[in-house]
C-alpha positions in Angstrom: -4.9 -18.9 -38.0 -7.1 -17.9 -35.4 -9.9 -21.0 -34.3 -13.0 -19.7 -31.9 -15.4 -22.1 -30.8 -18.6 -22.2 -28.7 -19.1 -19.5 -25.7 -19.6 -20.0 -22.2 -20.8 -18.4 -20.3 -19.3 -16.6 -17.2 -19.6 -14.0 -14.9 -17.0 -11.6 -12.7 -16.4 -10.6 -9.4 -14.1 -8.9 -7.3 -12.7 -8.8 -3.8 -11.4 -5.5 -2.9 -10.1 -5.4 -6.7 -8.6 -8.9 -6.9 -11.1 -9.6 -10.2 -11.8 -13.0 -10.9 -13.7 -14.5 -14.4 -15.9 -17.3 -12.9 -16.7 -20.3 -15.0 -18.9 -23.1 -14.0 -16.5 -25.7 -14.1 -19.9 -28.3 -16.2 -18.7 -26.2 -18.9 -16.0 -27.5 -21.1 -12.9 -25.6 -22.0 -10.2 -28.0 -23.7 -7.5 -25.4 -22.8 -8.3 -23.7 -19.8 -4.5 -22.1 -20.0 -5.0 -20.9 -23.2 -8.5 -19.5 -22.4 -7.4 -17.6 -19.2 -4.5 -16.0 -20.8 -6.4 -13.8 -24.1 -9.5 -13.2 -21.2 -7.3 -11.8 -18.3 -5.2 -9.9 -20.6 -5.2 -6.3 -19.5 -5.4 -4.8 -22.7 -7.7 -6.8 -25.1 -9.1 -9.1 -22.4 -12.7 -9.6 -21.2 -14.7 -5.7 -20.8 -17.9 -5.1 -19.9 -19.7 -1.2 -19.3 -19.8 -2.6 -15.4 -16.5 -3.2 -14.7 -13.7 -0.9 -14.2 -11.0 -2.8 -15.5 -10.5 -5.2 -18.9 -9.2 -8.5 -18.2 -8.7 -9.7 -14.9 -6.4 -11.3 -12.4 -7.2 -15.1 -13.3 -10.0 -17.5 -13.8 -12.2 -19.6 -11.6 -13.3 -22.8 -12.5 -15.9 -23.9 -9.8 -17.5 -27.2 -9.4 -20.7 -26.9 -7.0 -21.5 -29.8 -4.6 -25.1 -29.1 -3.2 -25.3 -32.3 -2.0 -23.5 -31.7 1.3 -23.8 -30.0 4.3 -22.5 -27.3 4.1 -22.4 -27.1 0.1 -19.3 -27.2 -1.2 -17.1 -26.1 -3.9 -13.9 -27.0 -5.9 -11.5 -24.3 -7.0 -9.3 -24.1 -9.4 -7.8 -21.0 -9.8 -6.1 -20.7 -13.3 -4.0 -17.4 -13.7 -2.9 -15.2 -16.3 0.0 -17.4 -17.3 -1.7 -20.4 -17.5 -0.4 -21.8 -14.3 -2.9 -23.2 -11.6 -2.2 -21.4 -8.1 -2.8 -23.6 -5.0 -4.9 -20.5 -2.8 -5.7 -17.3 -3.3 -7.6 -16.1 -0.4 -9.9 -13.5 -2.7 -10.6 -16.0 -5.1 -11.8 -18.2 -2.3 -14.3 -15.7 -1.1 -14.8 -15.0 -4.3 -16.0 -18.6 -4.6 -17.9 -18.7 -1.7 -20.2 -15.8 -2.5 -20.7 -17.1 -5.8 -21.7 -20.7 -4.5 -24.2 -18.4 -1.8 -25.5 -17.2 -4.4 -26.7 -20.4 -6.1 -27.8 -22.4 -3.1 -29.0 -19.7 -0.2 -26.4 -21.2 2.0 -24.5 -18.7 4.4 -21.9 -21.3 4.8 -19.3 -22.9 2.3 -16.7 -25.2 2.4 -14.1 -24.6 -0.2 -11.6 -27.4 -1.8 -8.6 -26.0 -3.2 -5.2 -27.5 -3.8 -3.8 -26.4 -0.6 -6.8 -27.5 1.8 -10.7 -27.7 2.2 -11.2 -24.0 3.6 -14.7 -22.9 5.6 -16.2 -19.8 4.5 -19.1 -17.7 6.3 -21.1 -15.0 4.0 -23.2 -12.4 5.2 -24.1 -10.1 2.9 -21.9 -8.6 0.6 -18.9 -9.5 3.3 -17.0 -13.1 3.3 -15.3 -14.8 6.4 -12.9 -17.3 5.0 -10.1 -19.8 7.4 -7.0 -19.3 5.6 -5.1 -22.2 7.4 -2.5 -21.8 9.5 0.4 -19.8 8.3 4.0 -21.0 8.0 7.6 -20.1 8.3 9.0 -23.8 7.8 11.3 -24.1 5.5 10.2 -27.1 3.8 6.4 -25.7 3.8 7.3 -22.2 2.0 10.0 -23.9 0.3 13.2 -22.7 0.5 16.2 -24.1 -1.1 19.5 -25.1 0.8 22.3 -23.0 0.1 24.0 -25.7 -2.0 21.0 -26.2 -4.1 20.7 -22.2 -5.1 23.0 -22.2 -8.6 21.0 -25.5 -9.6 17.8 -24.1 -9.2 16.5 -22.8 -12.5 17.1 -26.2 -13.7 14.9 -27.6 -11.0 12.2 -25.4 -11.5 11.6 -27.1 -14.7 11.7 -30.7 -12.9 9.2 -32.4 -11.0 8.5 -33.1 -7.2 9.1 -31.2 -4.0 13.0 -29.7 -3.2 15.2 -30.4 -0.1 14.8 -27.5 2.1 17.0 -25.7 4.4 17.1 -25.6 8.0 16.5 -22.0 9.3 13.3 -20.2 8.4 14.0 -17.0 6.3 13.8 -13.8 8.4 14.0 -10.2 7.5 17.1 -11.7 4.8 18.6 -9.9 2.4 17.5 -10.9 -0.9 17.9 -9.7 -3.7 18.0 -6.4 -2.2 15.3 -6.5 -0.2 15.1 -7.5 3.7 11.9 -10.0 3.2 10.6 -12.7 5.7 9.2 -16.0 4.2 6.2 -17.6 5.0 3.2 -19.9 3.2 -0.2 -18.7 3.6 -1.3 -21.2 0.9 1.2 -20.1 -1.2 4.9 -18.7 -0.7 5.0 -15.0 0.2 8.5 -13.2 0.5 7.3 -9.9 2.9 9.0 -7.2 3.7 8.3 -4.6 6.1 9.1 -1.0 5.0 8.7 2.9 6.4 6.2 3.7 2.7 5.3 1.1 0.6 4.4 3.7 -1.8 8.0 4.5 -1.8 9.1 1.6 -2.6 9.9 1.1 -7.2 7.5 -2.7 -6.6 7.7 -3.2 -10.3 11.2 -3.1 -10.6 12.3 -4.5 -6.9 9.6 -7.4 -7.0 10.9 -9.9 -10.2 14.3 -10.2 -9.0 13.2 -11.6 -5.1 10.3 -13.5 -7.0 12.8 -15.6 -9.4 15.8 -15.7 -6.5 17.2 -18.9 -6.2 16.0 -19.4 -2.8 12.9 -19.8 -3.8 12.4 -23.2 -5.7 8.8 -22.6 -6.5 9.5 -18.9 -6.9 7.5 -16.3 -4.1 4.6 -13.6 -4.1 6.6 -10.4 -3.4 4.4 -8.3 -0.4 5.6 -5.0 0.9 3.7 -4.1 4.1 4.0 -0.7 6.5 1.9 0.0 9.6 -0.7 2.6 9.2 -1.3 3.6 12.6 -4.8 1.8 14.1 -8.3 1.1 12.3 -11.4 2.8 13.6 -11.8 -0.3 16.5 -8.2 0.4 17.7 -6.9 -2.8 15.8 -3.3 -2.6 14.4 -3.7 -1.3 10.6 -1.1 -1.8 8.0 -0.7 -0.8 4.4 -0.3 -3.9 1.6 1.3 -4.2 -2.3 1.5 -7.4 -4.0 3.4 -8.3 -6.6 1.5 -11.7 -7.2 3.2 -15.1 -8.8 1.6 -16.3 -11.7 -0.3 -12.5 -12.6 3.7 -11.3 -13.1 2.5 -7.9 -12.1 0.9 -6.3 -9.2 -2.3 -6.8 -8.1 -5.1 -4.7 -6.3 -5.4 -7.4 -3.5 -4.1 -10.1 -2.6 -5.6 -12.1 0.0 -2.9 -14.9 1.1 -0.8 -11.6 1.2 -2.7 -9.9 3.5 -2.6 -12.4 5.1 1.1 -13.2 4.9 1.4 -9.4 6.5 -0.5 -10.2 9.5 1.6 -13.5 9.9 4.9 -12.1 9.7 4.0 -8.7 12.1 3.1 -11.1 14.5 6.2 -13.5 13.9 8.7 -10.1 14.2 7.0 -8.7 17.1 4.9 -5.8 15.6 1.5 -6.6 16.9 0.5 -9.0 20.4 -1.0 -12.0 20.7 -4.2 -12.9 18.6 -5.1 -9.1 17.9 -7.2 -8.3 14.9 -6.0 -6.5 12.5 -7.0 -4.4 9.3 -4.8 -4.6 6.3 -5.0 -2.1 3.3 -4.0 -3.0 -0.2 -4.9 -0.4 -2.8 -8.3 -2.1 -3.5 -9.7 -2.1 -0.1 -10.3 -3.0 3.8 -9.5 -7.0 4.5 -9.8 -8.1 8.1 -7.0 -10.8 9.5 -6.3 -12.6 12.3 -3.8 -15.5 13.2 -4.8 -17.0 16.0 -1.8 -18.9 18.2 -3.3 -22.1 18.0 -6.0 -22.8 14.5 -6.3 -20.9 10.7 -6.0 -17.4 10.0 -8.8 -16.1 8.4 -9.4 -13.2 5.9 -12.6 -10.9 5.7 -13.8 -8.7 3.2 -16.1 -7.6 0.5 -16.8 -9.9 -2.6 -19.0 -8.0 -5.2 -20.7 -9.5 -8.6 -19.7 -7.2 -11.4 -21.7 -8.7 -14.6 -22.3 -11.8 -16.1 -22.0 -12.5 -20.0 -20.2 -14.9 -22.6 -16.7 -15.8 -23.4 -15.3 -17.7 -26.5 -13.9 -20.7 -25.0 -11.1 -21.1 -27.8 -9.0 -18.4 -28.4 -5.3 -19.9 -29.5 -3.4 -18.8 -32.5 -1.5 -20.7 -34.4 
């Protein structure tokens, strides 16, 4: 039988189409998997006359701490699957223009699983540090070769795996020359002539499941797009996200990850600015030489309303 409880209440946003149902985390939802699967679900998930789209692309839970300075907020980011993602750079702005909101602060810190991250908001637009990007081996992770037949068995284990030694760079896998890197989460990019050309829905599962990913990967295609309206390299973005099982309209670690590995393969100098374009939108990156990335962009309130907060068959 179906059981339904209380409702909560809850609002959504979006960054550049990365939507996000935001729950106060005072609230009390038993199973916050359960919950964010029947809400985010593309078909018969949450709707509302001011948003575009039903469901959404995962589920905030944010804790407000106004008693520092900055304020600050933790994040936990619960996606469609049920599984709890470590970053997601949209969310994260996401979170800090919700906390804005609240307190009249312009500035945020943000605790999330992978790090305490700064945010700036002005206006409708939200500067957030990303950390620093890397291509280690152990901090993506990658699997040793040895290691790559056992490794659907230790995904379902516990703990961290034994890495290899050489960061993975424009490898074949699975099909698809990819270069891996952790922006807060693994990414797998690769850099193509069209990403529109590129079958993402079909390439994408295969490289996300491969064996050299332990923790499994994000799947980002990226192709450069000429130079923005300031001269700064541009490049196009799709996402085929971990944990959503599907591609997204944004992706902000990916965007990210983009900006990381045309610097680490030569395509842009130095520190540049650059502009990268997934289908929902403009997000600004850089990645510095020496400190975080950061990620700017647009997060937008779409409507607020109420949510069952049980919602499990059995």
């Amino acid at each position: 039988m179906s059981v339904q409880h209380d409702r909560v209440p809850v609002e959504k946003y979006h960054g550049t189409g990365n939507d996000f149902i935001v729950v106060d985390a005072v609230e009390s939802i038993p199973d916050r998997p359960a919950f964010a699967t029947a809400h985010c679900d593309r078909e018969t998930g949450v709707e509302h006359d001011a948003s575009p789209r039903t469901g959404a692309d995962g589920v905030l839970f944010l804790h407000l701490e106004e008693r520092y300075s900055p304020p600050r907020v933790v994040m936990t980011l619960v996606q469609p699957d049920g599984s709890v993602a470590a970053m997601c750079g949209n969310g994260a702005r996401v979170a800090a223009a919700w906390a804005a909101e609240r307190t009249g602060s312009d500035e945020l810190m943000i605790d999330t699983p992978a790090g305490t991250r700064h945010a700036v908001v002005e206006g409708d637009e939200v500067t957030i540090e990303m950390g620093e990007p890397s291509f280690r081996p152990r901090d993506v992770p990658l699997a040793r070769e040895a290691e790559r037949s056992e490794a659907s068995d230790e995904r379902a284990g516990a703990g961290r795996h034994a890495s290899r030694e050489a960061e993975l760079v424009e490898e074949n896998v699975e099909g698809l020359a990819v270069t891996a890197v952790n922006t807060g989460v693994p990414h797998a990019v690769a850099v193509v002539d069209d990403v529109d050309a590129v079958d993402l829905e079909s390439v994408a599962p295969a490289v996300r499941h491969a064996d050299v990913f332990p923790e499994g990967a994000n799947v980002t295609l990226a192709s450069r797009d000429g130079e923005d309206d300031e001269g700064n390299p541009r490049f196009r973005q799709r996402t085929y996200e971990r944990g959503v099982e599907g591609e997204t309209r944004s992706c902000g670690t990916g965007a990210v990850a983009v900006a990381a590995v045309a610097k680490r393969l030569g395509l842009v100098d130095g520190s540049d600015s650059m502009t990268v374009s997934p289908p929902g939108g403009d997000l600004r990156i850089t990645v510095p030489d020496d400190g975080p990335a950061t990620l700017a962009g647009p997060a937008e309130r779409e409507f607020a309303g109420e949510l069952d907060v049980v919602v499990r068959s059995t």
